[in-house]
C-alpha positions in Angstrom: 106.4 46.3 109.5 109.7 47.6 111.4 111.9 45.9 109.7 110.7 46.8 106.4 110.7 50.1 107.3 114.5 49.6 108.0 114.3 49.5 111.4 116.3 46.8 113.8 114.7 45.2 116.6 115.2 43.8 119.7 112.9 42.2 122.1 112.7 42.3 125.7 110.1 40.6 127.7 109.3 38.3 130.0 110.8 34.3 130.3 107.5 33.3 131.5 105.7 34.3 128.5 105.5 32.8 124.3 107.5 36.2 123.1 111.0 33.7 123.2 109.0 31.2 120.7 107.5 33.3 118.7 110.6 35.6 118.1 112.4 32.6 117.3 110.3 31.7 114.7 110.9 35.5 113.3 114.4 35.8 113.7 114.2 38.6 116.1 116.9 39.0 119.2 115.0 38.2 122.2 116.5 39.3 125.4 114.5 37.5 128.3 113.8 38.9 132.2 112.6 36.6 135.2 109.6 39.4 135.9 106.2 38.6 137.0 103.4 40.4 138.4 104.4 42.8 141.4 102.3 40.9 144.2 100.8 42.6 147.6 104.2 43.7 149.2 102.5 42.1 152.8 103.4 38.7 151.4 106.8 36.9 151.0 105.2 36.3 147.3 105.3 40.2 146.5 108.4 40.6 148.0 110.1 38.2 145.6 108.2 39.7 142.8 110.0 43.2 143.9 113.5 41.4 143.8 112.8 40.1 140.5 111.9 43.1 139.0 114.5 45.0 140.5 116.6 42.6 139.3 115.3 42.6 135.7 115.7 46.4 135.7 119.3 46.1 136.0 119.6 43.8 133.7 117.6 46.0 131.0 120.4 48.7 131.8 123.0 46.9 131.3 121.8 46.0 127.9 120.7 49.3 126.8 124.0 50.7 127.9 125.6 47.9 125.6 123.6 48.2 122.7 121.5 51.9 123.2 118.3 52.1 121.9 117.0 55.3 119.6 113.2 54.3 120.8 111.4 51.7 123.5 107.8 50.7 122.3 105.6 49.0 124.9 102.4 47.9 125.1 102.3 47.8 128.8 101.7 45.0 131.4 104.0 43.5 134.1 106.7 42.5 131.8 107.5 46.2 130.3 107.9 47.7 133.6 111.7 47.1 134.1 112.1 47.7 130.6 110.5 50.7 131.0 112.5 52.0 133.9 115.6 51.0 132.3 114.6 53.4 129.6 113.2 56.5 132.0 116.5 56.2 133.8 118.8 56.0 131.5 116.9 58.7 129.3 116.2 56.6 126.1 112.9 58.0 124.9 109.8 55.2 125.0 106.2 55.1 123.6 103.7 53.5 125.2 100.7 51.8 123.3 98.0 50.8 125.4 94.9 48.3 124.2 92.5 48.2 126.9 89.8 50.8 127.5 90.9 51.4 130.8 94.6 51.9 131.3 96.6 49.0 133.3 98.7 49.9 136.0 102.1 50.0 134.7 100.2 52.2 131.6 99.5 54.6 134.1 103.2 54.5 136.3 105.3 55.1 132.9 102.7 57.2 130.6 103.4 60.8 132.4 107.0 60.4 130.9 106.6 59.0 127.6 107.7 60.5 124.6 104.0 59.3 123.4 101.1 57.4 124.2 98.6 55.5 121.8 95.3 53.9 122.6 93.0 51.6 120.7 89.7 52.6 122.8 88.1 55.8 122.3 87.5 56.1 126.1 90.9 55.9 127.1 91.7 59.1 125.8 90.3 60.5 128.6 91.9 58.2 131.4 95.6 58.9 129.7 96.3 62.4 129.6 98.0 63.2 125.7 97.0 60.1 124.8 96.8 60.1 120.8 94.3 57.6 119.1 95.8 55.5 116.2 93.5 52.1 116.8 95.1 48.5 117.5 98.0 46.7 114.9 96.0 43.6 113.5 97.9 41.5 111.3 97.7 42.1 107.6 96.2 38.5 106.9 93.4 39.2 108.6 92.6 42.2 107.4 93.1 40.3 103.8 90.8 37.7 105.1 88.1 40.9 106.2 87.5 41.6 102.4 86.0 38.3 101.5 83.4 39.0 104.0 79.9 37.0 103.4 77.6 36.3 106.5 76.4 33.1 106.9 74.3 31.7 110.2 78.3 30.8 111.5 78.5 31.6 115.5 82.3 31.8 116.6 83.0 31.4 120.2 87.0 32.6 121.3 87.8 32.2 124.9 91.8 33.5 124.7 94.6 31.2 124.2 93.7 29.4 127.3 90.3 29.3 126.8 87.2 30.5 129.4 85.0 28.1 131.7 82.3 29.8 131.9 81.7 30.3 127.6 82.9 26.4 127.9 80.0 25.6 129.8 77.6 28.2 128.9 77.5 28.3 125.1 76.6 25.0 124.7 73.6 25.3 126.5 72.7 28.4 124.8 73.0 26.9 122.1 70.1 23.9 122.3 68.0 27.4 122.8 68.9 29.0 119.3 68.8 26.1 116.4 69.3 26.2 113.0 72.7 27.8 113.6 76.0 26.2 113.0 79.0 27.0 115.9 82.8 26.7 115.6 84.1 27.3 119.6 88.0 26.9 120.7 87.8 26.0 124.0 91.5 26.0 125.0 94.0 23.4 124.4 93.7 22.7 128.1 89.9 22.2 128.9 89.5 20.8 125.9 89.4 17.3 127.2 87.0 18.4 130.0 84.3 20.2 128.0 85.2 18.0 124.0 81.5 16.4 125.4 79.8 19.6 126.3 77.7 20.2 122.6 77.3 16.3 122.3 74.4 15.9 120.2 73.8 19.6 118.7 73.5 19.7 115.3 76.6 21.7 113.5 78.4 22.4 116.6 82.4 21.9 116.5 84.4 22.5 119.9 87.6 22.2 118.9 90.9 23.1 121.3 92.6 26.1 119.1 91.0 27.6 115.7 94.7 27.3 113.6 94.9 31.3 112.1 93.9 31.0 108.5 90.5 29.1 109.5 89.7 31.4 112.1 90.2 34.2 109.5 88.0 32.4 107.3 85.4 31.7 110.0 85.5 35.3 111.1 84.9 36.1 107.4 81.4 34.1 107.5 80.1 34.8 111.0 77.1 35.9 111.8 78.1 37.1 115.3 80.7 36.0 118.0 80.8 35.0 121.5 83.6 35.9 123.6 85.7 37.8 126.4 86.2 41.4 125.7 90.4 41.6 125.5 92.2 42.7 122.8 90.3 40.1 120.2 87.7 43.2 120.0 89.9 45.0 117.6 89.8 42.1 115.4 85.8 41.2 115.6 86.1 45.3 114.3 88.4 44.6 111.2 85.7 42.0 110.4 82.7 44.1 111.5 81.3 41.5 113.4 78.7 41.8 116.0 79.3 39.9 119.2 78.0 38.7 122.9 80.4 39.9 124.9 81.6 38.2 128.6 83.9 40.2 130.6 86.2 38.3 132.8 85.2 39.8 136.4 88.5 39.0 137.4 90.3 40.8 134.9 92.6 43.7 136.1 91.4 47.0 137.0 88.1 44.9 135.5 89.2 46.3 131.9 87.0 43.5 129.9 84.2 45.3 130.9 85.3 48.5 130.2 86.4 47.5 126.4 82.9 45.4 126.4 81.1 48.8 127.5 82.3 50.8 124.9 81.5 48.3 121.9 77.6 48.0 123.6 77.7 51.6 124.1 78.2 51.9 120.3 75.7 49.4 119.2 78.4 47.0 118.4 78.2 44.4 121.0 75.6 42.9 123.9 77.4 43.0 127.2 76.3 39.9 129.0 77.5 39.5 132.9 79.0 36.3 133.8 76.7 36.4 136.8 73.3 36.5 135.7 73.5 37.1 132.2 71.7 35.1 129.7 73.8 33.9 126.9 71.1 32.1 124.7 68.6 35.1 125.0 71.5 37.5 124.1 72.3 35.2 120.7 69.0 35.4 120.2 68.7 39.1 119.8 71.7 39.4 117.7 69.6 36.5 114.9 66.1 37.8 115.3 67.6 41.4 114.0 69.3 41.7 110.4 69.0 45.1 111.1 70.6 45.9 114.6 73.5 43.7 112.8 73.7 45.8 110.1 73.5 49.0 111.9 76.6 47.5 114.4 78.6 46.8 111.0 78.6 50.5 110.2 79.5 51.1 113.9 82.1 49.0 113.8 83.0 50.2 110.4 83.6 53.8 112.0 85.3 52.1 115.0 88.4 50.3 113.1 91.5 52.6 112.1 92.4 50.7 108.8 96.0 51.8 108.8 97.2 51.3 112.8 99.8 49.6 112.6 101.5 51.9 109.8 100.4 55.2 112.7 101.8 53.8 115.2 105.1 53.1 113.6 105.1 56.3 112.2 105.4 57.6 115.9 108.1 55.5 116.5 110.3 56.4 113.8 109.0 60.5 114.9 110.0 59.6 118.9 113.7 58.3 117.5 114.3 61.0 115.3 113.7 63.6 117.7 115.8 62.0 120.3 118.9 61.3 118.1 
């Protein structure tokens, strides 16, 4: 959407991440920094991690003083931090977009000098102080895809990109509780070839490693529910209104799955089922048994998702630059 709002982009992140790949494949200038996450400074590890991201800092100068920015967006996380310092110090204004529930830690460091601050998550407006509202960017397919919406009994089970053990081992088994459903569950490219035997024998199950985008679109169009972490795929199980069994990662930082997970079972729109004692198959269950609670966590959901995001947040972009030029 920036560029077609006449914007030009550049993008800095991290080497260690897919930003490089992917903003090759969209002709966007990426500008790459060896940053990682700032370990306990009680450990050679963290110390390293320190050097690297004082090193990166400079280097984001230097480039900003070469080619000076009107505006720095940033969505947080280890790799905007030098980025982010870059900018305070050199007094290039920056907006901060933040996705979780509860704010990550270099949210929190750069947010009480931003020129603004979104949020996806209702609750986070009060964890970020001036934090505005304007929902999470979901790509326009999908949202395409949202409007040919037709339940059928479809469970979809996401684990992120690198799939998640536990849903790996647990849904299958679940799923010899609840028949007469049919499953489509990505469990990461790299446990596939552990778990590719776990729903051996269950009638219309399908593990497969990755869901490619336009069939996962399709499948979200037809679900009847879905299983999964609670990260930023929430936002997208909204734009489809589609209830879900959610599994926070207890590992997760500042444990923000379970705060995103909270507020979606808090609203009706989600169960929250612990990785430590929850019961997956009686949780699928529920969601089945009960057109109704699924229709009332549509609506939710329904008054949950900001239809235009990604066009408010740009619009405070464009805003931040033009009262800084």
């Amino acid at each position: 959407m920036a560029t077609e709002r006449g914007a030009e982009l550049r993008y800095f992140g991290s080497l260690r991440g897919q930003e490089s790949a992917i903003c090759g494949r969209l002709g966007i200038p990426f500008v790459g920094f060896a940053s990682e996450p700032l370990w306990s400074l009680k450990t050679p590890r963290g110390w390293q991690a320190l050097i690297r991201l004082l090193r990166a800092t400079g280097e984001a100068k230097r480039a900003f003083r070469a080619d000076r920015p009107d505006v720095v967006f940033s969505t947080g996380g280890y790799s905007a931090a030098p980025v982010m310092a870059a900018a305070r110090s050199l007094g290039v204004p920056y907006v901060i977009h933040e996705g979780n529930s509860m704010p990550g830690r270099t949210t929190r460091m750069f947010a009480p000098r931003a020129a603004a601050v979104a949020c996806t998550f209702k609750t986070t407006i009060g964890r970020l102080s001036g934090a505005v509202r304007t929902g999470h960017p979901v790509r326009r397919e999908l949202r395409a895809a949202a409007l040919r919406r037709a339940e059928t009994p479809l469970v979809v089970v996401v684990g992120g990109s690198q799939g998640a053990r536990f849903l790996n081992q647990g849904v299958p088994e679940a799923a010899r509780q609840v028949p007469g459903l049919s499953w489509l569950h990505a469990s990461g490219s790299g446990q596939f070839e552990e778990f590719k035997d776990a729903a051996k024998g269950i009638d219309g199950y399908e593990l497969v490693p990755y869901i490619e985008a336009d069939r996962l679109a399709d499948a979200y169009a037809h679900a009847m529910l879905a299983v999964a972490r609670s990260g930023s795929t929430l936002a997208e199980f909204a734009v489809f209104r589609l209830p879900s069994v959610l599994v926070p990662l207890p590992t997760s930082a500042d444990d923000h799955q379970r705060f995103n997970a909270r507020e979606f079972a808090e609203m009706g729109a989600a169960i929250l089922c612990e990785q430590d004692g929850g019961n997956l198959g009686q949780a699928i269950l529920e969601w089945t048994e009960d057109p109704a609670r699924r229709v009332a966590a549509q609506k939710a959901l329904s008054e949950w998702d900001i239809p235009d995001a990604t066009a408010r947040l740009a619009s405070i972009i464009e805003d931040t630059a033009r009262k800084h030029a």
